[in-house]
C-alpha positions in Angstrom: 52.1 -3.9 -11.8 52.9 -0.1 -12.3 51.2 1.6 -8.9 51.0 5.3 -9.3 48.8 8.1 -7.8 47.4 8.1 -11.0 46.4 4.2 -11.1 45.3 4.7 -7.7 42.9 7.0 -8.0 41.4 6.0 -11.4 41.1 2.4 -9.1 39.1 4.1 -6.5 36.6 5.9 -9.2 35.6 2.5 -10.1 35.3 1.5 -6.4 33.0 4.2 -6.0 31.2 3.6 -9.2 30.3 -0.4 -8.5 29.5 0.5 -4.9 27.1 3.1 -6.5 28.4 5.8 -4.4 27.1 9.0 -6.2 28.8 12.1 -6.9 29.5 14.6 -5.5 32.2 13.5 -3.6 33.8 15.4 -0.4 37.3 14.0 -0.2 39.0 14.1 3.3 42.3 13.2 3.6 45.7 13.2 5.6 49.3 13.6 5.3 50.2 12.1 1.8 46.9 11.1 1.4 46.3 14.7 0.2 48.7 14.0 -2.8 45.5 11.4 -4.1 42.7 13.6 -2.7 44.5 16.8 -4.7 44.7 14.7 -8.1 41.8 12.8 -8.0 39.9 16.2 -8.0 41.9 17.1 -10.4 40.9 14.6 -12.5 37.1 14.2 -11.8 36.7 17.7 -11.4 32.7 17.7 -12.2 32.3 15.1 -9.8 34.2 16.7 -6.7 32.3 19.3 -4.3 35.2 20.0 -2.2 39.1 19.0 -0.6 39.8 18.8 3.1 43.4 18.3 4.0 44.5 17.3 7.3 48.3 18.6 7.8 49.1 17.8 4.3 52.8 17.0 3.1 53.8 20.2 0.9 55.0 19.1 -2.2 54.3 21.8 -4.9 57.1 21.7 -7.1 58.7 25.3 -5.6 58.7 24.1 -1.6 59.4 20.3 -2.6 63.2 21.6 -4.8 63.3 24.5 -2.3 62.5 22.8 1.4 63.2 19.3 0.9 66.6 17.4 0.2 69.0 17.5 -3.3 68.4 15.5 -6.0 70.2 11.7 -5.7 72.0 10.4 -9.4 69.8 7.7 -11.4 72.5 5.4 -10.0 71.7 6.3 -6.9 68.3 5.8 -7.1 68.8 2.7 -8.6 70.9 1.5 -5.9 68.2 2.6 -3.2 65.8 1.0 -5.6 67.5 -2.7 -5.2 68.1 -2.6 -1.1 64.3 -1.9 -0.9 63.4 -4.8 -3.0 66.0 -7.5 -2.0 64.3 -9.4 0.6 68.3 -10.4 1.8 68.9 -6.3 2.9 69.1 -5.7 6.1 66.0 -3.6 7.9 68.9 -0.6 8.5 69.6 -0.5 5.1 66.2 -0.5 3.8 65.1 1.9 6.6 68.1 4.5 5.5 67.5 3.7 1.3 63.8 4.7 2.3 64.6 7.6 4.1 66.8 9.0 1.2 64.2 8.4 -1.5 61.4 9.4 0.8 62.6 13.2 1.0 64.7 12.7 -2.6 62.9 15.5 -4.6 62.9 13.9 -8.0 60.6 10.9 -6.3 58.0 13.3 -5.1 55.2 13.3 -7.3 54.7 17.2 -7.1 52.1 19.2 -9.3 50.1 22.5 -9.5 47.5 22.0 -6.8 44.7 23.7 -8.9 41.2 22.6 -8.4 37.7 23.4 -9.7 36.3 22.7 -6.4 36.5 24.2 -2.4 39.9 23.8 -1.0 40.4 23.5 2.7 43.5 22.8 4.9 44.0 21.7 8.4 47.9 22.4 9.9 49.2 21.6 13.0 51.6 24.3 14.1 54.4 23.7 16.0 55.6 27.0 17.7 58.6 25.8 18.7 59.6 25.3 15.5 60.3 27.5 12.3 59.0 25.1 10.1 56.1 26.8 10.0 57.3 29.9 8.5 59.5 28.1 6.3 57.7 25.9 5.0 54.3 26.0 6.0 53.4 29.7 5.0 54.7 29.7 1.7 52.6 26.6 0.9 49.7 27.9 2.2 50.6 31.4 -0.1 51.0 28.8 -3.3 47.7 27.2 -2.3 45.8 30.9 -2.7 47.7 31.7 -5.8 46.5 28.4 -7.7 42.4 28.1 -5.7 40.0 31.0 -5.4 38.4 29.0 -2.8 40.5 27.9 -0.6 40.8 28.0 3.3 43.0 26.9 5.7 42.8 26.4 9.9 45.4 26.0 12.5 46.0 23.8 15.3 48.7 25.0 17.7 51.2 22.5 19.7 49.0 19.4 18.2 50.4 16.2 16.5 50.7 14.8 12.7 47.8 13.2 13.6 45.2 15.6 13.7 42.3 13.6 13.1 43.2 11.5 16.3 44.0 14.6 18.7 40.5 16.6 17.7 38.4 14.6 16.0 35.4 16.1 16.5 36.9 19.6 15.8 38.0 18.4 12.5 33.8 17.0 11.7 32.6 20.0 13.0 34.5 22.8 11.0 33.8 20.1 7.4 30.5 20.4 8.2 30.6 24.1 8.9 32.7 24.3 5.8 30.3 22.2 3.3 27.2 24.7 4.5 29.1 27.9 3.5 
């Protein structure tokens, strides 16, 4: 079967439609989990109320070609394509053909992250690092050019894994955010 984001999040409509879980819906997700929460909004629009992302990847089209790795040939991608699906390839060579597609920017399904609804992000911030005002920043910059409401929070010398290191931070500023 063909999985896409776009298959994925038509499936989960339905889900919520025979478990009768009414709209509006407040989508919270992490990492490249925001990829699905960004276009299922997009898509059911008049049935989202608002976005929460938790350290997001940061794939608009202008920080995925600018940030993230060159472009691999089709044969390329084919090859990587085949080592992932032979059940003979070694776990190194899948792990490496992985790796190269993961951060290949043709395979990153980037978009215009425009929504009719709230818009609010969560980053960790490593100050250690410059990723931050490389990469970070200018996504955050694209985010305000394309959402009218959108807001974003900081965590400083935290994890990926936001939701694990201050969970209750994380409830307590969506709620604050949903009563705004």
């Amino acid at each position: 079967p063909n999985y896409t984001i776009e298959t994925h999040i038509t499936n989960f409509h339905h889900f919520l439609k025979n478990e009768n879980i009414k709209p509006p819906y407040v989508l919270v997700s992490h990492s490249i989990g925001g990829l699905y929460a960004l276009k299922f909004a997009q898509k059911y629009p008049k049935e989202t109320k608002h976005v929460f992302l938790i350290d997001p990847t940061q794939y608009t089209e202008k920080i995925a070609k600018e940030f993230y790795s060159p472009p691999i040939s089709n044969s390329d991608l084919e090859k990587h394509t085949q080592i992932i699906k032979n059940p003979k390839s070694s776990k190194n060579k899948v792990e490496k053909s992985l790796s190269v597609l993961d951060s290949n920017t043709y395979s990153i399904p980037y978009f215009t992250p425009k929504l009719k609804c709230p818009l609010t992000t969560f980053f960790n911030v490593d100050t250690n690092s410059t990723i931050h005002q490389k990469l970070t920043l200018p996504y955050i910059e694209e985010l305000k050019k394309y959402n009218s409401k959108y807001s974003n929070y900081f965590y400083y010398d935290r994890d990926h894994y936001l939701n694990e290191t201050n969970p209750q931070g994380l409830v307590t500023t969506i709620k604050k955010e949903l009563t705004v």
